[in-house]
C-alpha positions as CSV (number, residue, x, y, z in Angstrom):
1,X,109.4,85.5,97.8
2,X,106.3,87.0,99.9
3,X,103.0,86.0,99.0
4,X,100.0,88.1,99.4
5,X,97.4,86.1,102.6
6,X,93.6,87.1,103.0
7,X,92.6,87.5,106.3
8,X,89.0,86.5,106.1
9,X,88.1,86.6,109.7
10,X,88.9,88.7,112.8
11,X,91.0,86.3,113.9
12,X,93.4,86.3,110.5
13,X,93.5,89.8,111.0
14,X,94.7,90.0,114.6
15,X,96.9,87.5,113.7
16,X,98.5,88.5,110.5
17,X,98.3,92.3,110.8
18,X,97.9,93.5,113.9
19,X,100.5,90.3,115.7
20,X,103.0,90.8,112.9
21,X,106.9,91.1,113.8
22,X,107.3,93.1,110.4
23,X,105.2,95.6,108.8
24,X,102.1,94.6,107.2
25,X,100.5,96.3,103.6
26,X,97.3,95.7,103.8
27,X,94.9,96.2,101.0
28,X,91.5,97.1,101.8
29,X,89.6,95.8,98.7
30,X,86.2,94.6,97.5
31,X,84.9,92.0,94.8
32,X,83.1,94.8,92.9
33,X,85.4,97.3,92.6
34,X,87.3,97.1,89.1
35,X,90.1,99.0,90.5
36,X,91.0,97.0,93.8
37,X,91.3,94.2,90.8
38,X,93.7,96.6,88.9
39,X,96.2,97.5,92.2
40,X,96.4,93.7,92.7
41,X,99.5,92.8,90.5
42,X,101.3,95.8,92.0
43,X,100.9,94.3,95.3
44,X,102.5,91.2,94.0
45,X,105.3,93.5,92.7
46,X,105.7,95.4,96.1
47,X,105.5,91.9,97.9
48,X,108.5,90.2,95.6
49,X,110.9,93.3,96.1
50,X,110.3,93.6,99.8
51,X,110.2,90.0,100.3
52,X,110.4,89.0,104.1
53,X,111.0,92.3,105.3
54,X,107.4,92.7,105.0
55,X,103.8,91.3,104.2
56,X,101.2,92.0,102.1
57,X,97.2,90.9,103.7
58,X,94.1,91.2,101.6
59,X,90.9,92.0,103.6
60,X,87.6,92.2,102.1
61,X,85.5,95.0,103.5
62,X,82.1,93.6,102.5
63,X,82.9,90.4,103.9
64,X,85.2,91.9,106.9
65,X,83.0,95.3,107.7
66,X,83.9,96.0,111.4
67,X,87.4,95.9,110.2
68,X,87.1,98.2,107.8
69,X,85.0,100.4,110.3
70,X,87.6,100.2,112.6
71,X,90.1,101.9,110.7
72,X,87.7,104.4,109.1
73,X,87.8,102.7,105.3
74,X,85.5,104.7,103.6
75,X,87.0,104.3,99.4
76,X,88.3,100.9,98.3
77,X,91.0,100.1,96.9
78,X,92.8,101.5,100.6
79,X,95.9,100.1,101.1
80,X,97.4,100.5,104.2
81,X,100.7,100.1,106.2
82,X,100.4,98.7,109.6
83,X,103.7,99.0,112.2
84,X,103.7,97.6,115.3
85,X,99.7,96.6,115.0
86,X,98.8,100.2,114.4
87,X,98.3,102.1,111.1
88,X,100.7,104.7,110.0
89,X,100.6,105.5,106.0
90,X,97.7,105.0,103.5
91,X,97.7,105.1,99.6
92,X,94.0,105.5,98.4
93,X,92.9,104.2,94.9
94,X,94.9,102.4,92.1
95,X,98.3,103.2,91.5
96,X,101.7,101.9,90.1
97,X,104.0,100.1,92.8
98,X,106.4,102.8,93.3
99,X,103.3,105.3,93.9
100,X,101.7,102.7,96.3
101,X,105.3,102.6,98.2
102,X,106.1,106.7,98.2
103,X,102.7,107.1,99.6
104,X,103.3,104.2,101.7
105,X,107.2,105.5,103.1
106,X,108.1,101.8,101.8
107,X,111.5,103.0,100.1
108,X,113.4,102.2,103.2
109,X,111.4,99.1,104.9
């Protein structure tokens, strides 16, 4: 069973995201917003189905801002997937698992 990791620094990031060998979900959250805390037990649905063949990174943009600037986050929740260190697919706002995955292209991982 995949778990869901924060990467709380730079470093995590790079590391767990951007230095993965299999696609990375990453959700772009915040502490404040009621719907980033809504989307979370969907991720843990997404990450038990897909299980190693993919992994699922928090990253909090008010404690992680350049990271967030980086790749243009401008609504929380964002929940991107990551291939090959590089973003390709983005679901924006709280949604059910299989919505979060259609958006995402995550039928086939």
């Amino acid at each position: 069973m995949t778990t869901i990791t924060h990467a709380d620094t730079p470093t995590d990031f790079d590391k767990e995201v951007l230095q993965s060998t299999v696609p990375v979900v990453v959700d772009f959250w915040a502490t404040w917003c009621g719907p980033c805390r809504m989307v979370t037990p969907e991720l843990e649905k997404l990450a038990t189905a897909h299980g190693d063949a993919l992994k699922v990174v928090k990253v909090d943009i008010d404690a992680n801002g350049a990271i967030a600037a980086r790749y243009g986050i401008q609504s929380v929740p964002t929940i991107a997937l990551f291939r090959d260190g590089r973003p390709v697919a983005a679901s924006i706002g709280a949604k059910p698992r299989a919505a979060i995955e259609a958006d995402l292209g995550l039928t086939t991982v």
